[in-house]
C-alpha positions as CSV (number, residue, x, y, z in Angstrom):
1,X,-55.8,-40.8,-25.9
2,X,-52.5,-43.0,-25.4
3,X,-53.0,-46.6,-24.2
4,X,-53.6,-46.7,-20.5
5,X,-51.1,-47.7,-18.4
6,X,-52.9,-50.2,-16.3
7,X,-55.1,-51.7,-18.3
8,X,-53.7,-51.5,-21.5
9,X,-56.2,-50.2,-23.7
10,X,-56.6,-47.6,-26.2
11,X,-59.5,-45.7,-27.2
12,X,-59.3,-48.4,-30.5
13,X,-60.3,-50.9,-28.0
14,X,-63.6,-48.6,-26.2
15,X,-67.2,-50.3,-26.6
16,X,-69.9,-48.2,-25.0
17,X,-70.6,-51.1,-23.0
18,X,-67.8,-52.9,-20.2
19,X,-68.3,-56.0,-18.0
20,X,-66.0,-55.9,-15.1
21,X,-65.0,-59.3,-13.3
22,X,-62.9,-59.4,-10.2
23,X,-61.1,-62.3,-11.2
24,X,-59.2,-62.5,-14.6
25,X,-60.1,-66.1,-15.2
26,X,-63.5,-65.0,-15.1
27,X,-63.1,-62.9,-19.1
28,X,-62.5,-66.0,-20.3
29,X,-65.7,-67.5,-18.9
30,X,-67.7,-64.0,-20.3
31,X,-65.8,-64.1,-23.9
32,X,-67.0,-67.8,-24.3
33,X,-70.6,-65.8,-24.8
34,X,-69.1,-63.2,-27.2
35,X,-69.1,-63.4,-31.0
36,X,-65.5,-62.7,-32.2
37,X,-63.9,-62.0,-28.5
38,X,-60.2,-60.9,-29.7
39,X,-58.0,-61.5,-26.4
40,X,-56.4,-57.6,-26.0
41,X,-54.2,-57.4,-22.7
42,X,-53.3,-59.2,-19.5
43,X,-51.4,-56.7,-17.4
44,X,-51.2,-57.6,-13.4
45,X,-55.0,-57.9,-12.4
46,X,-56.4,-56.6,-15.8
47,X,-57.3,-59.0,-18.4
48,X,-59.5,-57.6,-21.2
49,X,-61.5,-59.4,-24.3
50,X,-63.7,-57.7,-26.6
51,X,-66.3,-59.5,-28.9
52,X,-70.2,-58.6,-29.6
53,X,-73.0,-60.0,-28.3
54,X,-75.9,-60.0,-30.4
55,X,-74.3,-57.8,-32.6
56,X,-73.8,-55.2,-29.7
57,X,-69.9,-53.8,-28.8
58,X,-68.6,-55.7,-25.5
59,X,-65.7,-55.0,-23.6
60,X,-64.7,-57.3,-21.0
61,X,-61.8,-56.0,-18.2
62,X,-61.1,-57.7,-14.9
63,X,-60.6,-55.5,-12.5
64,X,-58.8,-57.6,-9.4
65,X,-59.4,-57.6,-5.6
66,X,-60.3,-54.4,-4.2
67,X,-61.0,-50.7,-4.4
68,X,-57.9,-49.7,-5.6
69,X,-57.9,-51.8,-8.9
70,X,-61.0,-51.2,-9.7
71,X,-60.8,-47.7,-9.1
72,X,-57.9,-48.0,-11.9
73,X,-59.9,-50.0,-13.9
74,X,-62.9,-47.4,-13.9
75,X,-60.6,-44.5,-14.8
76,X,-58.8,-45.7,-17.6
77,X,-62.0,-47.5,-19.2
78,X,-63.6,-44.1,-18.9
79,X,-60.7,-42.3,-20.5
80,X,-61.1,-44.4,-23.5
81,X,-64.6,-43.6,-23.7
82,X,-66.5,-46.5,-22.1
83,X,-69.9,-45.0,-21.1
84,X,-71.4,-48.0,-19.1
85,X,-69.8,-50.1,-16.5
86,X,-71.2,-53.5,-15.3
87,X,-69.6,-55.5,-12.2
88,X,-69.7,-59.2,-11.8
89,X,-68.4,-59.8,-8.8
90,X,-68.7,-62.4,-5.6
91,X,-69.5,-62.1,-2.0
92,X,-70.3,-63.3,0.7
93,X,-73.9,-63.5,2.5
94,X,-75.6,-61.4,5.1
95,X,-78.7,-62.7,5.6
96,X,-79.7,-65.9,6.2
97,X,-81.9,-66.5,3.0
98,X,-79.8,-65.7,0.5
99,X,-78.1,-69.3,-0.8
100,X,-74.9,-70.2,-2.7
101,X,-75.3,-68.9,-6.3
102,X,-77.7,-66.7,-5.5
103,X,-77.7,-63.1,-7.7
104,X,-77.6,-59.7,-5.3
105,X,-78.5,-56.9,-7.5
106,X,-76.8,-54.0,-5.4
107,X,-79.3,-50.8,-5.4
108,X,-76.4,-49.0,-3.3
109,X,-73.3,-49.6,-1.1
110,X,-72.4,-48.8,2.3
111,X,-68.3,-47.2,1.4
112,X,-66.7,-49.1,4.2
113,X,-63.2,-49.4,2.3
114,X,-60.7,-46.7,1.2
115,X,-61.0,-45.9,-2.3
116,X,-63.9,-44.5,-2.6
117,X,-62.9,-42.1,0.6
118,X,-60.1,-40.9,-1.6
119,X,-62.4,-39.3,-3.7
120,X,-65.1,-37.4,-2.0
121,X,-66.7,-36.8,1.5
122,X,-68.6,-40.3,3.1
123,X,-71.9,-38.7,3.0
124,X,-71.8,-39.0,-0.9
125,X,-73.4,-41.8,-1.6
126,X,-72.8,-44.9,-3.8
127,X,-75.6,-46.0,-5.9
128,X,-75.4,-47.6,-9.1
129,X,-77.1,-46.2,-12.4
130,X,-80.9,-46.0,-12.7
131,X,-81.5,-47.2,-15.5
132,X,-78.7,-49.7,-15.4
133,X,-80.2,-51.1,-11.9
134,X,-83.5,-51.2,-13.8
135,X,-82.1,-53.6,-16.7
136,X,-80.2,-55.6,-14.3
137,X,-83.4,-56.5,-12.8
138,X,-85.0,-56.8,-15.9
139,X,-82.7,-59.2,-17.3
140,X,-82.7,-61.5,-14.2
141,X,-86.3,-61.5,-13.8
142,X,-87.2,-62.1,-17.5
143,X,-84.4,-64.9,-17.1
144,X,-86.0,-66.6,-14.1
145,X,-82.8,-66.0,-12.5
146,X,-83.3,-66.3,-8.6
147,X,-81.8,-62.8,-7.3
148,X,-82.1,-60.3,-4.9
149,X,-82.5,-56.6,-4.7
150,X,-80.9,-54.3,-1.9
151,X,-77.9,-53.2,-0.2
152,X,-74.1,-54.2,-0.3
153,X,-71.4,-53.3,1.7
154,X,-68.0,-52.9,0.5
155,X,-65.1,-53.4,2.2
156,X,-61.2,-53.9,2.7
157,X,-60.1,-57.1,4.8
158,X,-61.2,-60.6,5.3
159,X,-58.8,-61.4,7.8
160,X,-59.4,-58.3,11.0
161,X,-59.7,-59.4,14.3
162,X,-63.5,-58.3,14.3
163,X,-64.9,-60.2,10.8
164,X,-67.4,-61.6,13.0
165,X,-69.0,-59.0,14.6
166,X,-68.4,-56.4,12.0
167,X,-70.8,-59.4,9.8
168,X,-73.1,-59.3,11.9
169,X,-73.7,-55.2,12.4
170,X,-73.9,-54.8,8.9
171,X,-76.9,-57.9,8.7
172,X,-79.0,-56.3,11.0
173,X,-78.9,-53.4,9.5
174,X,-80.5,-55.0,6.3
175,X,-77.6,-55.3,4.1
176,X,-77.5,-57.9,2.2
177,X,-74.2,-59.2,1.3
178,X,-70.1,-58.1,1.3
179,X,-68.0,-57.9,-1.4
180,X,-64.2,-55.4,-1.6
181,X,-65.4,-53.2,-5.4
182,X,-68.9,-52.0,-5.8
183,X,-68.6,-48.5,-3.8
184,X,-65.9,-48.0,-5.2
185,X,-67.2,-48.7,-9.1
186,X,-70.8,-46.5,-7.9
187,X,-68.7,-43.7,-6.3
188,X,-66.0,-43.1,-9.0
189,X,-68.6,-43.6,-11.8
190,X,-70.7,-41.1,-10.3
191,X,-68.2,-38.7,-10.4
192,X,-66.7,-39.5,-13.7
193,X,-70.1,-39.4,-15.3
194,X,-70.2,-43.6,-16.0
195,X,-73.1,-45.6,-15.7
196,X,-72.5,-48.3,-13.5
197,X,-74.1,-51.5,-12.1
198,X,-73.5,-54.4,-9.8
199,X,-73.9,-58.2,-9.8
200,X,-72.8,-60.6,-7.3
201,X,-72.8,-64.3,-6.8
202,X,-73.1,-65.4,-3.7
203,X,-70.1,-68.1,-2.9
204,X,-70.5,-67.6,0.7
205,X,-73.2,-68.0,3.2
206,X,-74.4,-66.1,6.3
207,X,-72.1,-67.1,9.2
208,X,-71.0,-70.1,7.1
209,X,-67.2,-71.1,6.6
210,X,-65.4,-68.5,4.5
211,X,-62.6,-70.2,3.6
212,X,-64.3,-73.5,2.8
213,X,-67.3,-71.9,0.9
214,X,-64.6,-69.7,-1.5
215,X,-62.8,-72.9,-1.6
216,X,-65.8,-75.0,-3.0
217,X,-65.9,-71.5,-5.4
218,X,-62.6,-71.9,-6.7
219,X,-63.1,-75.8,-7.2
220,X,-66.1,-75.6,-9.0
221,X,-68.6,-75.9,-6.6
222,X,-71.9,-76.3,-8.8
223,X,-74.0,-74.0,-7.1
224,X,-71.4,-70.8,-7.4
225,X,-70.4,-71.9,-10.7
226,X,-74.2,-72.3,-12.0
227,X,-74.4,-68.5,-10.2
228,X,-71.6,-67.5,-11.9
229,X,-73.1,-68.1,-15.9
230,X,-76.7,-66.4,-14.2
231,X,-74.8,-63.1,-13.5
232,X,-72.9,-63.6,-16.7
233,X,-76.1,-63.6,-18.5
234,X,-78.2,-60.8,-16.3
235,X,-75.0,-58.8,-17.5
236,X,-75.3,-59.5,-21.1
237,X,-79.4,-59.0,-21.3
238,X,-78.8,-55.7,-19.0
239,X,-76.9,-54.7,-21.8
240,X,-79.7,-55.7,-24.4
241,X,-82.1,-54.0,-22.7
242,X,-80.3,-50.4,-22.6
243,X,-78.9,-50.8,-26.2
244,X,-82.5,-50.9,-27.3
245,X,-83.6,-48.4,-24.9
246,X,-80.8,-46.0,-26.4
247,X,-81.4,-47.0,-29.9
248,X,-85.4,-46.5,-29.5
249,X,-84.9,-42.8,-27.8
């Protein structure tokens, strides 16, 4: 197929395996983990590097803020013929527990945003790949990487008139953390046939300051940043894990 239009990739460029960053400055960070990361494209939001790691095919495409990009990003990875889909992504704490740097391995996502609405009906639900799910814990709990396993919830604002209540339904309800892509990554994967996970670093805390604890993210604030190579690595053993698996069956 042609090169995308977004992304700006052609099937030349497809690995079976793609790591998808929010932020573009975060490829960089991935490819300095790759053997051989060739820099490919940096069209509006989507950067994208591809290299190996240990020996295995990486592609690396950041996807920007939101549904909508990433939605993009999903579509036009999957035209090319990338088969499995791993988010690293931030967000922001629900529950009191979970501290700066710490991993959330999302097992679903409540579809509070717009993209994934597009698609298909709200009772469909978004839930990442088994067996990718499985590596990702896998990879942080060989790793000794501190993490944690539920519920995300996805959404579209920061700045409503109701961020703090809104917070605060969704943590009693046991979800464990907010970030703007996941639902739509699960949902459109789903339906496209992609394997998808999640991974997010927790930059903010539970009823903390948002702006000041993204700030401290942005500056390098040790505890994101340290959070930040832990998801980077879950990512990269996840994708280990199901090589081998796929190689062995």
């Amino acid at each position: 197929m042609f090169m995308q239009p977004h992304i700006r990739c052609g099937k030349e460029h497809a690995a079976r395996y793609a790591i998808l960053p929010g932020d573009p400055m975060r490829v960089d960070r991935v490819a300095e983990f790759l053997d051989n990361a060739v820099s490919i494209a940096f069209n509006r939001e989507h950067k994208s590097v591809r290299g190996t790691y240990k020996g295995i095919p990486v592609l690396v495409v950041s996807t920007g803020m939101g549904g909508p990009s990433t939605g993009i990003a999903v579509e036009e990875l999957h035209n090319i013929g990338v088969t499995h889909m791993i988010r690293i992504g931030s967000c922001g704490a629900l529950q009191e527990p979970i501290e700066l740097g710490d991993l959330l391995i999302l097992n679903g996502a409540v579809r509070d945003e717009g993209t994934s609405k597009a698609y298909i009906d709200t009772a469909f639900p978004a839930i990442p790949d088994t067996k990718v799910l499985v590596a990702l814990i896998r990879a942080a709990e060989t790793q000794g990487i501190r993490h944690h396993i539920g519920i995300g919830r996805s959404h579209d604002s920061f700045y409503t008139d109701r961020e703090e209540a809104i917070d605060a339904y969704w943590s009693k309800q046991g979800v464990l953390g907010a970030d703007m892509e996941s639902a739509a990554l699960f949902t459109i994967g789903a339906l496209r046939g992609v394997k998808t996970g999640s991974i997010l670093n927790t930059v903010a805390l539970f009823e903390g300051d948002l702006g000041q604890d993204i700030n401290g993210y942005v500056n390098g604030d040790e505890l994101a940043a340290s959070g930040e190579k832990n998801e980077i690595l879950t990512a990269l053993k996840a994708i280990v894990l199901l090589e081998n698996e796929r190689k062995e069956s």
